[in-house]
TIDREN-743857 format. One record per residue (C-alpha): residue number from 1; chain; residue in one letter; x, y, z. Coordinates in nm, 2 decimals. Example, Ala and Ser with C-alpha at 12.3 -4.5 7.8 and 13.67 -1.06 7.14 Angstrom:
2
> 1, A, a, 1.23, -0.45, 0.78
> 2, A, s, 1.37, -0.11, 0.71
This chain:
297
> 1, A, x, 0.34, -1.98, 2.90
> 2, A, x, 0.47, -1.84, 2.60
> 3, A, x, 0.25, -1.76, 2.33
> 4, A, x, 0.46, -2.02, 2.09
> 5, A, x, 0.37, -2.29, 2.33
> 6, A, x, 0.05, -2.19, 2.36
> 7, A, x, -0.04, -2.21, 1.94
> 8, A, x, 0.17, -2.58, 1.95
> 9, A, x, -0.09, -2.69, 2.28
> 10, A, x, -0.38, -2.54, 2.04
> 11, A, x, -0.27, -2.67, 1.74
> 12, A, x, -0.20, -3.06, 1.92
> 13, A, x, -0.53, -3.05, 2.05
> 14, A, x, -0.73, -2.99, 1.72
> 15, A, x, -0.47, -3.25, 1.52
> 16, A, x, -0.43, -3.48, 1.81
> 17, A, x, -0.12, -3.62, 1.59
> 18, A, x, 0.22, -3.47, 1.61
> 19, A, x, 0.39, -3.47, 1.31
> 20, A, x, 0.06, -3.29, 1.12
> 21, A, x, 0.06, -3.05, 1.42
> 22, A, x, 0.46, -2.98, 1.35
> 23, A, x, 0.36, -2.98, 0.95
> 24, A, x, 0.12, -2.71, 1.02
> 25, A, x, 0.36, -2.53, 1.27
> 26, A, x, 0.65, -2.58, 1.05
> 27, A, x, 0.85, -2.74, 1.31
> 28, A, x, 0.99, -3.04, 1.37
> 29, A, x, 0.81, -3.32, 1.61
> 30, A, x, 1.07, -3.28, 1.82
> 31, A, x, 0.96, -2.91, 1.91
> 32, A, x, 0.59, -3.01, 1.99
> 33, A, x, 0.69, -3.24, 2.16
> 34, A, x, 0.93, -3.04, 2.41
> 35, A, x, 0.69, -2.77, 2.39
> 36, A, x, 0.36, -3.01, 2.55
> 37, A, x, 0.67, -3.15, 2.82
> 38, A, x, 0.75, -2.81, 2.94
> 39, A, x, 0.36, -2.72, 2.98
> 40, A, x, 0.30, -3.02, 3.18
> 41, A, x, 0.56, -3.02, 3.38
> 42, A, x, 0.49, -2.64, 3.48
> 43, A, x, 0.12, -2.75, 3.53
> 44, A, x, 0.23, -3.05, 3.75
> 45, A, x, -0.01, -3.28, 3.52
> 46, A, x, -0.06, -3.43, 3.17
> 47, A, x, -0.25, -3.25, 2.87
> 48, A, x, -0.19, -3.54, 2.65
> 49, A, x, -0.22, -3.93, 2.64
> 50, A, x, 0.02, -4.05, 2.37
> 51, A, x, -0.01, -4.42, 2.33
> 52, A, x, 0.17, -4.56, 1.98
> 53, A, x, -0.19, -4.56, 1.81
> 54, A, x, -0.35, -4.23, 1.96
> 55, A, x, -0.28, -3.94, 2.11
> 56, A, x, -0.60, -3.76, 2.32
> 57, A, x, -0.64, -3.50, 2.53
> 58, A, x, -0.65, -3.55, 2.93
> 59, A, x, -0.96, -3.37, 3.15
> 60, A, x, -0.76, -3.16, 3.21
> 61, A, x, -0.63, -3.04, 2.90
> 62, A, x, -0.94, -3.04, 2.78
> 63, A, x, -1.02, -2.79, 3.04
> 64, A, x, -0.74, -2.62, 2.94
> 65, A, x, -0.78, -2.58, 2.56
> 66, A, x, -1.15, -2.47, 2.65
> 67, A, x, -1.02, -2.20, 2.86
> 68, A, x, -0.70, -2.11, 2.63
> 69, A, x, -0.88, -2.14, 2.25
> 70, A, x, -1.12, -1.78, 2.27
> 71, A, x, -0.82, -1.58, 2.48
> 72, A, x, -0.59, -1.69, 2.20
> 73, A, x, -0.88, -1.62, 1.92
> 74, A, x, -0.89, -1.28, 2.07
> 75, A, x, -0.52, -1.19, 2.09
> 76, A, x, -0.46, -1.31, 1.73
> 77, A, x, -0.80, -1.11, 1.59
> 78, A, x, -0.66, -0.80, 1.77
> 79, A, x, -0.28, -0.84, 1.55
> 80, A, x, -0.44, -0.91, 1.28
> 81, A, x, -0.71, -0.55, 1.27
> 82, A, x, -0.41, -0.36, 1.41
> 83, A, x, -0.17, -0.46, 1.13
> 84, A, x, -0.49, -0.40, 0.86
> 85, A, x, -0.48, -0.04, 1.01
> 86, A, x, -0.13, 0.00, 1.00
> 87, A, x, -0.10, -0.10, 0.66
> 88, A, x, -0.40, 0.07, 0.52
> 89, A, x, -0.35, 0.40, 0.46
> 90, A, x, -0.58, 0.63, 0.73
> 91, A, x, -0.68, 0.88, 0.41
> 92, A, x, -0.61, 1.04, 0.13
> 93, A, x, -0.51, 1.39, -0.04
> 94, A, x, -0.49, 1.49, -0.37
> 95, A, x, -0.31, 1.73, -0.49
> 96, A, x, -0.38, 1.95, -0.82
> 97, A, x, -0.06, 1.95, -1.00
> 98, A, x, 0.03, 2.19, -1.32
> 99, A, x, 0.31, 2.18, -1.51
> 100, A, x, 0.60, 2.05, -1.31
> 101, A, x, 0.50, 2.14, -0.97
> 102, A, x, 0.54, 1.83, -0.85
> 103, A, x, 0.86, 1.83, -0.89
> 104, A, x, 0.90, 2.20, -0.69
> 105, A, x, 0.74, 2.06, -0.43
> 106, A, x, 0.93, 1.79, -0.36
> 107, A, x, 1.06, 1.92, 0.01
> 108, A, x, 0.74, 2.03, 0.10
> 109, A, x, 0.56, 1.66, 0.00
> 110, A, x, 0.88, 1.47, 0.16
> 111, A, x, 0.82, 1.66, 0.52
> 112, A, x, 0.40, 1.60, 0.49
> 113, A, x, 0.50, 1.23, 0.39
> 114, A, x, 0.71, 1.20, 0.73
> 115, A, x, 0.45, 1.37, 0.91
> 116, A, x, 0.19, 1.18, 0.81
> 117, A, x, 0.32, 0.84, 0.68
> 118, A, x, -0.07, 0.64, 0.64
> 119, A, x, -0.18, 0.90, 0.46
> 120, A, x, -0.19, 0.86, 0.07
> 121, A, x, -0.12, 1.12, -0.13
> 122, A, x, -0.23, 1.13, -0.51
> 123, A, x, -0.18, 1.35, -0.77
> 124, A, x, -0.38, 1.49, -1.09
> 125, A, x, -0.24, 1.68, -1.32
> 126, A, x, -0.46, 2.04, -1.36
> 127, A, x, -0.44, 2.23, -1.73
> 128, A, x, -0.40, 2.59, -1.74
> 129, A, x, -0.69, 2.61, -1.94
> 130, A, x, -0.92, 2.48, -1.71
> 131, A, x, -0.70, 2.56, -1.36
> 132, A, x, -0.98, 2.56, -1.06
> 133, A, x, -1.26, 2.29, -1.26
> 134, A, x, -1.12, 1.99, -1.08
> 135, A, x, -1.10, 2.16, -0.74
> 136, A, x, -1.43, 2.27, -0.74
> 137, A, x, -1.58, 1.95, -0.87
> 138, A, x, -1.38, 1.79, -0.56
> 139, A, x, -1.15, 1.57, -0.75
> 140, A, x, -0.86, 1.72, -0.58
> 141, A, x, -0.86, 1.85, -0.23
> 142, A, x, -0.58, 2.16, -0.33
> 143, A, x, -0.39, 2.24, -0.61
> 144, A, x, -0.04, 2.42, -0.72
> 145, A, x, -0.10, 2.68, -0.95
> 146, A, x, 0.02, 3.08, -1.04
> 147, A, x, -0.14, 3.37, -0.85
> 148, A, x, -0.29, 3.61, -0.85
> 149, A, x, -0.64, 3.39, -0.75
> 150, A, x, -0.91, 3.60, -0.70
> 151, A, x, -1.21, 3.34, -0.65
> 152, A, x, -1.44, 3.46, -0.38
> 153, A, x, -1.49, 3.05, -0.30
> 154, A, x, -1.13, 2.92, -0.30
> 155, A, x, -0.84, 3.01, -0.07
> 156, A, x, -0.51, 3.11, -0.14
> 157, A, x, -0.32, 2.92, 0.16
> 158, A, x, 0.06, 2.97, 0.09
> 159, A, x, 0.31, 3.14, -0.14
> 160, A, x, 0.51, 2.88, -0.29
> 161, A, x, 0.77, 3.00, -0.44
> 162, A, x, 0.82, 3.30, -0.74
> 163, A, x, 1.00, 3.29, -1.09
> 164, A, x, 1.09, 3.49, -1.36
> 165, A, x, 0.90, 3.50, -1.66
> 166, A, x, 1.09, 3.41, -1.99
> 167, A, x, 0.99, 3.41, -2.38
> 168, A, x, 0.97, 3.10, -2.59
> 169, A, x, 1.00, 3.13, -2.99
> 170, A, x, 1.17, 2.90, -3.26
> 171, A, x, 1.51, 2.86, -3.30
> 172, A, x, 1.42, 3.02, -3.67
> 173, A, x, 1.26, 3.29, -3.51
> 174, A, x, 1.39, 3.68, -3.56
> 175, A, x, 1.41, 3.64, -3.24
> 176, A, x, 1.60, 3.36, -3.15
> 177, A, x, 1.94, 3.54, -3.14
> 178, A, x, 1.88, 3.75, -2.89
> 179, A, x, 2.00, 3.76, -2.59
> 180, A, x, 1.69, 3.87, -2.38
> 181, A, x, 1.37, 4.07, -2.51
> 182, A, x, 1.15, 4.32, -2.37
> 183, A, x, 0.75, 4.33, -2.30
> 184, A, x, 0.68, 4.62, -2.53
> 185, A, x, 0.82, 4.30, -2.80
> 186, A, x, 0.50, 4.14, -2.79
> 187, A, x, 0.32, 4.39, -2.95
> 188, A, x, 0.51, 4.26, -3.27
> 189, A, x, 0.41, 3.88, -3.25
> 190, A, x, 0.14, 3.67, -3.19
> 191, A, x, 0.06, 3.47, -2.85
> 192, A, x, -0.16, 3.15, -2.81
> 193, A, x, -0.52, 3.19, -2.69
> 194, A, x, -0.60, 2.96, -2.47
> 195, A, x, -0.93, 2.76, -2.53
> 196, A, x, -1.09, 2.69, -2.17
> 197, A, x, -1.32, 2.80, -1.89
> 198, A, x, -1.00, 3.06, -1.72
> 199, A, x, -1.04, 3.37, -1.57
> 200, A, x, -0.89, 3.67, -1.73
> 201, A, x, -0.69, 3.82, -1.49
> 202, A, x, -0.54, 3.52, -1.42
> 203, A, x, -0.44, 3.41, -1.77
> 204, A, x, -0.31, 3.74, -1.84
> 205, A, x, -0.02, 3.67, -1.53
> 206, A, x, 0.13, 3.48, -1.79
> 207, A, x, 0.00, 3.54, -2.11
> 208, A, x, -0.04, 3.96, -2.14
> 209, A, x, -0.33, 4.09, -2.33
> 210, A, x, -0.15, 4.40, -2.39
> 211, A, x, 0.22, 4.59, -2.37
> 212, A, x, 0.40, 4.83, -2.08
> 213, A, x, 0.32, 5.07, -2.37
> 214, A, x, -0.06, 4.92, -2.39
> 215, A, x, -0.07, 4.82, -2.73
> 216, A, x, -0.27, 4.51, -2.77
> 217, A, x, -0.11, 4.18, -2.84
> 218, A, x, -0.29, 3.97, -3.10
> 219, A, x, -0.38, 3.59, -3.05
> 220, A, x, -0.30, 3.32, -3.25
> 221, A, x, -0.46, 2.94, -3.27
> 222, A, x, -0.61, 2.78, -2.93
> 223, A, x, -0.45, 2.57, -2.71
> 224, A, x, -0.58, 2.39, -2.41
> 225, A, x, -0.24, 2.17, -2.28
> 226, A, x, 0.11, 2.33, -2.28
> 227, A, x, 0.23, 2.04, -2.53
> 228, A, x, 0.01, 2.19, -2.74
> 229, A, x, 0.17, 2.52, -2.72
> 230, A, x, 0.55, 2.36, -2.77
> 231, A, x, 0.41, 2.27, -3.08
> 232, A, x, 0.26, 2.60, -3.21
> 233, A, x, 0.60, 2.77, -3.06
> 234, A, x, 0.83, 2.50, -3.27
> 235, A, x, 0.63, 2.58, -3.57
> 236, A, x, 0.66, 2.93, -3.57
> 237, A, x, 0.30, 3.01, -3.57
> 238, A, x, 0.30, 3.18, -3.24
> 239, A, x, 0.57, 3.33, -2.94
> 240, A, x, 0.46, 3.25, -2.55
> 241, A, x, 0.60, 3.38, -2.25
> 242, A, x, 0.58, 3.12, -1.99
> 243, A, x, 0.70, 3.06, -1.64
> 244, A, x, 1.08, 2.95, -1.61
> 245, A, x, 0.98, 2.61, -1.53
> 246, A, x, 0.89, 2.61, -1.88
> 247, A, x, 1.29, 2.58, -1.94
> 248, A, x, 1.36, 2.39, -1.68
> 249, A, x, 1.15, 2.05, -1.73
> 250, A, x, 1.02, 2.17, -2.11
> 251, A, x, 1.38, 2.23, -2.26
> 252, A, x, 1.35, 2.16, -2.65
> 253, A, x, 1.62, 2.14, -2.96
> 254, A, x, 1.38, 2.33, -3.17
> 255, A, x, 1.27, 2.62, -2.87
> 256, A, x, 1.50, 2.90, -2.74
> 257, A, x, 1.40, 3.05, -2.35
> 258, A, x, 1.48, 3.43, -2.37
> 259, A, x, 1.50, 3.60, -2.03
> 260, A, x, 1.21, 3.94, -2.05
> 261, A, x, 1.43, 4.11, -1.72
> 262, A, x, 1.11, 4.42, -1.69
> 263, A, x, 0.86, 4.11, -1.73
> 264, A, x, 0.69, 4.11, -1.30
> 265, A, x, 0.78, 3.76, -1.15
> 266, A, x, 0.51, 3.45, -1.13
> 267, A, x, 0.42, 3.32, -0.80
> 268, A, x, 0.29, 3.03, -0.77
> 269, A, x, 0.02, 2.91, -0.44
> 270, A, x, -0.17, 2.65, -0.29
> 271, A, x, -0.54, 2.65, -0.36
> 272, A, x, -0.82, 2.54, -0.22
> 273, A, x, -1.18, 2.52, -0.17
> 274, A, x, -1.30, 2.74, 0.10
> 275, A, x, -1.55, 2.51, 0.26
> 276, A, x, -1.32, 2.20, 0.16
> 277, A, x, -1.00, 2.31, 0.40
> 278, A, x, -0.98, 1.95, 0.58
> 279, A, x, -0.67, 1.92, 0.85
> 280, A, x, -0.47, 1.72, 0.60
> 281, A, x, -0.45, 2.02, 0.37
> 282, A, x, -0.38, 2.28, 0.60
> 283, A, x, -0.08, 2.03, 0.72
> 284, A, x, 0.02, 2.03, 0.37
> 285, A, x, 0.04, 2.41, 0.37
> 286, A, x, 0.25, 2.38, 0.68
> 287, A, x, 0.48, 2.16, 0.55
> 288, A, x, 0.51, 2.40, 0.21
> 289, A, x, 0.55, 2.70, 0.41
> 290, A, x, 0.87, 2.58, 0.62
> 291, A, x, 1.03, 2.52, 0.24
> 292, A, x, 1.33, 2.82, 0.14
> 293, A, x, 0.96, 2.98, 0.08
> 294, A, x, 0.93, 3.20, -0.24
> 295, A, x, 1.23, 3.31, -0.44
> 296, A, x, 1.38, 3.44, -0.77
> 297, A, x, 1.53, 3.23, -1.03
């Protein structure tokens, strides 16, 4: 007996009328009634008196419906919890993002999302001036940000990729009309200092504290976001070196990106917690580290 025929039977026995049982089945009378004909006749019995007035069940379809109703209760509770699980998403990983790196990352989060397809992955976007605060207060489980990362409680797990460093001033700026600059430059100019709980060394990656030549570069106003810093730059107030992303995803009318060629690359990682490396983010590691891997731009 097919498991059609078996939810018409069910659904004739609790109505006990056919056309509400074909209403509720959203088929025709017709269908019910072919459907209770074919069970009978493959029992070799009746299920159903149908008079013009009534239609009841038989002994022996009530013997029937008792044995059929908690088989069929079952089989329908156990589609039902398997398609809840299916379509619920097992977990969930979040990812730290800065700046565009996202958007680098798009191989590497396309293979992790074929790989693990009821897994939802979230994002939250990380400032520089505060890069490692929402990893360790666990609101992400690993984040994308420049190395070096010296933390003795977080991990670097994979090179992402490297880029060159380049040198954002106004298109006023002395500057401006260059066609690249050097690092002993920055001596001359001011850079943003950057307002936040961010460890030295790894601020200085980016934003030198002093030339090849080691002559001190002066800060200028605070900034905690990198809008922030677009805005100082645009005004004039300040010059900022800043990854090449920067260019890419940042490009403004009122900004010029000048290459610094003797400026060392940035690489950027994936981060995490040291006691926080759950299977889901080593298998987003793997799935970062079968990308082109790192390279110049």
């Amino acid at each position: 007996m097919e498991l059609r025929d078996i939810e018409i039977f069910l659904t004739l026995a609790e109505e006990l009328h056919f056309g509400r049982s074909a209403e509720r089945l959203k088929v025709s009378p017709a269908r019910v009634s072919q459907a209770i004909k074919k069970q009978e006749r493959r029992i070799g019995a009746q299920l159903f008196e149908r008079t013009s007035r009534h239609v009841r069940m038989t002994p022996l379809g009530e013997e029937l419906h008792q044995r059929l109703k908690p088989a069929y209760d079952d089989i329908q509770a156990a589609i039902a919890e398997v398609t809840s699980i299916a379509r619920r998403p097992a977990s969930t990983l979040t990812l730290g993002v800065m700046g565009a790196q996202m958007h680098e990352m798009r191989p590497a989060l396309a293979r992790f999302r074929a790989r693990h397809p009821t897994v939802e992955l979230q994002f939250k976007e990380v400032f520089f001036s505060d890069p490692f605060g929402a990893l360790r207060a666990g609101e992400v489980d690993t984040v994308a940000t420049w190395l070096p990362v010296r933390e003795p409680d977080l991990t670097v797990g994979v090179v992402l990729r490297e880029e060159p460093l380049r040198l954002m001033v106004a298109t006023d700026h002395p500057l401006a009309g260059q066609e690249s600059v050097s690092m002993e430059v920055l001596g001359d100019h001011k850079l943003p200092r950057v307002d936040g709980p961010l460890p030295a060394y790894w601020e200085s990656t980016v934003l030198p504290v002093c030339t090849p030549a080691g002559r001190p570069i002066r800060r200028g106003p605070a900034v905690s976001t990198f809008y922030e810093v677009l805005a100082l730059v645009a005004a004039g107030d300040v010059v900022c070196t800043v990854p090449d992303e920067g260019r890419r995803y940042h490009a403004q009318p009122d900004i010029v990106f000048l290459p610094v060629p003797d400026a060392p690359p940035v690489q950027w990682g994936l981060v995490w917690r040291t006691d926080g490396a759950t299977p889901l983010v080593h298998a987003l590691a793997e799935a970062a580290t079968e990308h082109e891997g790192p390279t110049a731009r």
